[in-house]
C-alpha positions in Angstrom: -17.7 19.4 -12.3 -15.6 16.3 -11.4 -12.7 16.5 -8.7 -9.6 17.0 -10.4 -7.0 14.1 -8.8 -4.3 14.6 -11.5 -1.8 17.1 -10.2 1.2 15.1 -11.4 0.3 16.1 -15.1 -0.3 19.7 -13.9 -1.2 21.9 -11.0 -4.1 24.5 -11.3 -1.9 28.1 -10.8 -1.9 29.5 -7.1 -3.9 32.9 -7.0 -0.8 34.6 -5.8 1.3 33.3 -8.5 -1.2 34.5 -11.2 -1.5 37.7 -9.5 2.3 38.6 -9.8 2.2 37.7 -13.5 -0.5 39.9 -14.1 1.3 42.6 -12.4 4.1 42.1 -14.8 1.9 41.8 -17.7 0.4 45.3 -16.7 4.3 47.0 -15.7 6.7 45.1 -17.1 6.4 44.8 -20.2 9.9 45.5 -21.7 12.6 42.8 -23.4 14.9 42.3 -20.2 17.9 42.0 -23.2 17.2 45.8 -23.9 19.3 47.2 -21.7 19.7 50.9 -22.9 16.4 51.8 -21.4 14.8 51.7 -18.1 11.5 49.0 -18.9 14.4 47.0 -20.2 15.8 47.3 -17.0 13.3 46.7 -14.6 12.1 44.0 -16.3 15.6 42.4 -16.2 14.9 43.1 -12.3 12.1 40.9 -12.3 13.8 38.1 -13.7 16.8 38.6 -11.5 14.7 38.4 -8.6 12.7 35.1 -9.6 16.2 33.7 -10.4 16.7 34.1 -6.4 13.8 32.8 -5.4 14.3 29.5 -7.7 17.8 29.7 -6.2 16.8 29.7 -2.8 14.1 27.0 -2.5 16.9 24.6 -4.3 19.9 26.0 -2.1 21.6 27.0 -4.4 23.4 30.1 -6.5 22.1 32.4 -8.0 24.0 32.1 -11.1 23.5 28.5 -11.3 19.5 28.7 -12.5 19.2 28.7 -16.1 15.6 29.2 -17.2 13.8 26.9 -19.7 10.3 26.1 -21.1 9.8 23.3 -18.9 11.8 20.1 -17.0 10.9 18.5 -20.8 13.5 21.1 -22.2 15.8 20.7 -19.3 16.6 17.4 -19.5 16.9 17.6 -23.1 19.8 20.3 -22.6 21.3 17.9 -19.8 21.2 15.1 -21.9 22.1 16.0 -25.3 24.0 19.1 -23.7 26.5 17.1 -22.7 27.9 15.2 -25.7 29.7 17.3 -27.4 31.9 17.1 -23.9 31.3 13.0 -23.9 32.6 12.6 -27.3 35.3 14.6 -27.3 37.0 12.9 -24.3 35.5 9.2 -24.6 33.2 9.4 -22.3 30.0 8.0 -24.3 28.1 5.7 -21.7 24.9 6.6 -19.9 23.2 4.9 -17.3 19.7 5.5 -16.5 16.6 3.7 -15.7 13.9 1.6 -17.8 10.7 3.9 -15.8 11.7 7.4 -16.7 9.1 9.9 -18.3 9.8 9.8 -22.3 11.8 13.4 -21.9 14.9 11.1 -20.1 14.5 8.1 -22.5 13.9 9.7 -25.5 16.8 11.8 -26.3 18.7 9.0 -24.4 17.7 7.1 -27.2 19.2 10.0 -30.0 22.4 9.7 -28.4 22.0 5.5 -28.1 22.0 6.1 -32.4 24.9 8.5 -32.1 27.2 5.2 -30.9 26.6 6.0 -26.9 26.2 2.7 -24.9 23.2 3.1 -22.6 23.0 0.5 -19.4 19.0 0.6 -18.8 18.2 -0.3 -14.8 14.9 -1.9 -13.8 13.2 -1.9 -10.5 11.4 -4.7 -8.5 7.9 -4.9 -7.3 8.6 -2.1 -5.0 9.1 0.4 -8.1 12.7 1.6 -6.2 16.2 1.4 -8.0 18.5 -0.3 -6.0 21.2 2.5 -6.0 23.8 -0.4 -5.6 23.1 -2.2 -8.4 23.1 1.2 -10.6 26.3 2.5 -8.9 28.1 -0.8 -10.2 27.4 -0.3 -13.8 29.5 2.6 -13.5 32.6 2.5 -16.1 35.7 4.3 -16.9 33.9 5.9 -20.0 30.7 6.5 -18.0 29.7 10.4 -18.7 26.5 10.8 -16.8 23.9 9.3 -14.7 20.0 10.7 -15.5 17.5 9.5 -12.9 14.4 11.2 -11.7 14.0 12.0 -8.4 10.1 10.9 -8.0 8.6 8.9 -10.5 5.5 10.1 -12.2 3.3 7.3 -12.4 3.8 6.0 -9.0 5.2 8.3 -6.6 8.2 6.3 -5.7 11.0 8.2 -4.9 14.9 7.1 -6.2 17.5 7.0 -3.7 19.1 10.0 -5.4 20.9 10.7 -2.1 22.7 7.9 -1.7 23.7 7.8 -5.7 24.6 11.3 -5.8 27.3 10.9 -2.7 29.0 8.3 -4.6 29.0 10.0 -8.1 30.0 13.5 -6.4 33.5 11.9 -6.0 33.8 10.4 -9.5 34.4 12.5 -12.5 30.4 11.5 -13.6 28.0 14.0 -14.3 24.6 13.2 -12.3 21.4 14.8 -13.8 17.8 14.4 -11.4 14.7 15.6 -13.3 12.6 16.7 -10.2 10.0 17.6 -12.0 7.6 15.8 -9.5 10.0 16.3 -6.1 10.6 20.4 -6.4 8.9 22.2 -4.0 7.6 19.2 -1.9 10.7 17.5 -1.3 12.7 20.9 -0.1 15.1 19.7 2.3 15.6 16.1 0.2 16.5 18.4 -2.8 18.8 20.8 -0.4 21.0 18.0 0.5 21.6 16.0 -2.4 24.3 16.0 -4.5 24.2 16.4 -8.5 25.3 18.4 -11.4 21.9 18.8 -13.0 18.4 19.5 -11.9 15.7 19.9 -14.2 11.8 21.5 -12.5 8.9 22.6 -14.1 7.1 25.5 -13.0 3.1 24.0 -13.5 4.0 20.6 -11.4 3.9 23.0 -8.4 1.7 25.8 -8.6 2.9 27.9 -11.4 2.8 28.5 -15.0 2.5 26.0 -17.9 5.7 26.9 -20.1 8.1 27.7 -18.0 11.1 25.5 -15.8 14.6 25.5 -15.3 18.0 23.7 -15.5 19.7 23.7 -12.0 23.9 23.8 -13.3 25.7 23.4 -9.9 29.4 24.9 -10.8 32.3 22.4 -9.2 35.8 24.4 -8.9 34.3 27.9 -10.2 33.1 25.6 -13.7 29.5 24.9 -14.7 29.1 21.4 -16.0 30.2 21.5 -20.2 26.4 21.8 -21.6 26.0 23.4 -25.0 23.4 24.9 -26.5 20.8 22.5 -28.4 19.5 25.9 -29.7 20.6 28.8 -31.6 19.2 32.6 -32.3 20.4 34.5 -29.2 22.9 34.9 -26.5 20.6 34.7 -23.9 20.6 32.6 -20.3 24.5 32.8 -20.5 24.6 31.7 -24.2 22.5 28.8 -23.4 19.1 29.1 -24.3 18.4 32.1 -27.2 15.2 33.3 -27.5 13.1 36.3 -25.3 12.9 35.4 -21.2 9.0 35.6 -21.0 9.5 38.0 -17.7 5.5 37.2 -16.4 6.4 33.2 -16.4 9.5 33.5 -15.1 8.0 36.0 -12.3 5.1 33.3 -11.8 8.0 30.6 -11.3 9.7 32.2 -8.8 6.9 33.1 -6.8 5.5 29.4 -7.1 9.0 29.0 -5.7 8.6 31.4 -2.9 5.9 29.5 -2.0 6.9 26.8 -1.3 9.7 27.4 0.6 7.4 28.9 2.5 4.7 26.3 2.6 6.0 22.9 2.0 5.9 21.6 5.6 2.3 22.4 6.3 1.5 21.1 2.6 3.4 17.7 2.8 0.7 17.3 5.9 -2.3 17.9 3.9 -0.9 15.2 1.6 0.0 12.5 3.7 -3.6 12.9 5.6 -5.1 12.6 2.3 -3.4 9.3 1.5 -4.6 8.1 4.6 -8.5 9.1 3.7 -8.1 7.9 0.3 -6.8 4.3 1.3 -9.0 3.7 4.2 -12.0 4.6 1.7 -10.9 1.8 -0.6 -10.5 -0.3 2.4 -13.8 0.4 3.2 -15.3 -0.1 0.0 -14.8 -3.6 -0.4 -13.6 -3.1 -3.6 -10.5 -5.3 -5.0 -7.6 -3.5 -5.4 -3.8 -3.4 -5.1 -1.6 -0.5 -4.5 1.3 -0.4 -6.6 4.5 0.7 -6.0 6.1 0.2 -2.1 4.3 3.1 0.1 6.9 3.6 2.7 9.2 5.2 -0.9 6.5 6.9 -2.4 5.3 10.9 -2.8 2.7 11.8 -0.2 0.6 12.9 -3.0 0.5 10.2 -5.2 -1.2 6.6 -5.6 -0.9 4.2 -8.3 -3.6 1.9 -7.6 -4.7 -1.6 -9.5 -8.5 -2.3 -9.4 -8.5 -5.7 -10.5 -10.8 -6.8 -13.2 -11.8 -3.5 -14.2 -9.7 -2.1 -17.5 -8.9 1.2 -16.4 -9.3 3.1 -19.5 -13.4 1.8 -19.4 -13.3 3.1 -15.6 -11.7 6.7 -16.4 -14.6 7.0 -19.2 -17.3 6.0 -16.5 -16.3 8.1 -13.9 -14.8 11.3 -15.5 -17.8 13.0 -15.0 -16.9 12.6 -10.7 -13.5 12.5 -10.7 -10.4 13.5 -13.2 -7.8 10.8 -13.1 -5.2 9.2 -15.2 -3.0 5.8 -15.9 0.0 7.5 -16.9 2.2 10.3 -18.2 0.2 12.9 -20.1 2.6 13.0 -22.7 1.7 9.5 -23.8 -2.4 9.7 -23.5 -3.1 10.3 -27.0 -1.4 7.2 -27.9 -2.1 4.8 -25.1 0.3 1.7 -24.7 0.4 -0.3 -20.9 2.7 1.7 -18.8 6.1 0.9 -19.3 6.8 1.9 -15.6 4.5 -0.8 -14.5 5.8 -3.4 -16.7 9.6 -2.9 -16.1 8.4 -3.4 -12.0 7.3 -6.9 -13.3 3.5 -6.2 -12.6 1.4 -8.8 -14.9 -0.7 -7.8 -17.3 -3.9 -7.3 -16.1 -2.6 -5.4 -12.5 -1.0 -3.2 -15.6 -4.2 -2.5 -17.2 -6.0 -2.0 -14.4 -3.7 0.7 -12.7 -5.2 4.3 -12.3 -2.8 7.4 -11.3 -4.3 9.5 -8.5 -2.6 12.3 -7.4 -3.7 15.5 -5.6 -2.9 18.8 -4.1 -3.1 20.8 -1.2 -6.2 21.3 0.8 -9.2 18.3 1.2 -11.5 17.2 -1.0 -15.0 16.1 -0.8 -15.3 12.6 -0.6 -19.0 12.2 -2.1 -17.1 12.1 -5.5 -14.7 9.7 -4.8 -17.8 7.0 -3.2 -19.4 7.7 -6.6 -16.3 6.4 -8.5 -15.7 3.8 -6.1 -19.9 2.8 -7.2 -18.6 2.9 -10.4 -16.0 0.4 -9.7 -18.0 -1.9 -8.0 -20.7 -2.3 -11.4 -17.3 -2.6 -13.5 -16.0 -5.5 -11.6 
């Protein structure tokens, strides 16, 4: 079986995590809404107690976690949330970035055909907004800035701290989607000021199906999202529909977790970047990083071999190691990584980029020389 190198499109589940849900499944089995008996009750208990442990790995309230299917459905509430509020007062401009995952850009893109003006900012080379340059596009009419915290494809993290000081005196709402950042970034996240924060619970160790929206209340008032769905009261009239108690259990453990964990785990990270590179040094192989390291996740590498077309080198090597070249949400339908091409990379550094990303612990490195064999035949 090859070494799975793709945690950025999902984590395998921690034992712990999946032990908790199973507990639930076995115990807790009642509709936390049905509140006239007890296994309505205790299961509302389990939910009330993940919501804690989301809210304290974020530092934040309790009552500002609203639980979602995933950071996808987050920042689809953030975004489109918010309009109602944007039209109504004249606030319909936007400002976000040209490399965000398709769940920013996309419904960016309904409200772009609703008449909201939408300022797109691009990095350079180093795949890093320059915060300056996206603080002065701010306007009168400007109703939110959506940014995400650590880029998918290549690691690089936003200066979201610097951004959020500015917006958090302007009447802006700023949404991060830290789907890649929560629960490795812990004390980043803790200090940074936004309005919205969207997380997913299998980017860090927990279910598949299950996130939440961080709403940070300013003067006793959550931010002015409304409902993009309808069938239930639930999630403070939010989000309708059942809470699935076992996910959201598995989520806040995940959450625990980390809390708990995140130190000694960003070390196994950062000393597996440093393996990882000085085996491609070592290989002789021609390659070129991409993305500027000294910004970038401790777990990820966006890495060019040049010459070789990386969709022929993931089909030759799948069978030693599980990598990608982009988001998962766009692999059945492969284009060149709009990411890469709004850093200006040319063409073929494009198509020859590979995403590796990993998790905690070491791996074996016998897999990784075969790959890097692999590449060496291919170029």
């Amino acid at each position: 079986m090859s070494v799975y190198l793709d945690y950025n499109a999902s984590t395998p589940i921690d034992e712990r995590v999946l032990e908790g849900m199973i507990a639930v499944y076995h115990n807790f089995y009642g509709n936390p809404d049905s509140r006239t008996h007890e296994f309505g009750t205790n299961a509302q208990k389990q939910v009330e107690n993940a919501r804690g442990q989301v809210a304290s790995l974020l530092g934040v309230a309790k009552n500002e976690v609203v639980f979602t299917s995933g950071a996808t459905e987050s920042d689809n509430m953030a975004i489109l949330g918010l309009s109602e509020y944007g039209i109504a007062n004249n606030k319909k401009h936007i400002i976000t970035t040209a490399i965000e995952h398709k769940a920013i850009l996309e419904p960016i893109k309904i409200l772009e055909k609703r008449g909201f003006k939408i300022d797109y900012i691009s990095p350079n080379e180093s795949g890093r907004i320059d915060a300056q340059l996206l603080l002065n596009k701010v306007r009168s009419d400007t109703l939110l800035v959506s940014i995400s915290h650590a880029n998918n494809e290549t690691g690089i993290i936003q200066p979201v701290e610097e951004i959020g000081d500015t917006l958090s005196k302007m009447d802006i709402y700023f949404h991060i989607d830290a789907a890649q950042s929560c629960g490795k970034l812990v004390e980043e996240l803790k200090s940074t000021k936004y309005d919205l924060l969207s997380l997913a619970g299998h980017k860090m160790y927990g279910p598949q199906g299950i996130g939440a929206l961080i709403l940070r209340m300013k003067k006793y008032k959550r931010p002015p999202i409304k409902p993009i769905m309808f069938g239930g009261g639930q999630e403070g009239g939010l989000r309708p529909g059942t809470l699935p108690v076992a996910l959201i259990v598995g989520l806040g453990k995940a959450c625990e977790i980390a809390e708990q964990e995140h130190t000694k785990a960003i070390d196994g990270y950062r000393q597996t970047k440093k393996i990882l590179i000085s085996e491609l040094v070592a290989s002789g192989v021609a390659f070129e990083i991409n993305g500027d390291q000294q910004y970038c996740m401790p777990n990820t590498l966006n890495v060019s071999f040049l010459g070789v077309d990386s969709e022929a080198l993931m089909l030759a090597t799948k069978q030693y190691c599980s990598v990608s070249n982009g988001s998962a949400c766009s692999s059945h339908d492969y284009k060149p990584s709009h990411v890469l091409a709004a850093m200006g990379l040319s063409d073929e550094r494009i198509e020859s980029a590979i995403r590796i990303s990993w998790g905690k612990g070491y791996y074996d490195l016998a897999e990784i020389h075969k790959m890097l064999d692999v590449i060496k035949e291919l170029a």
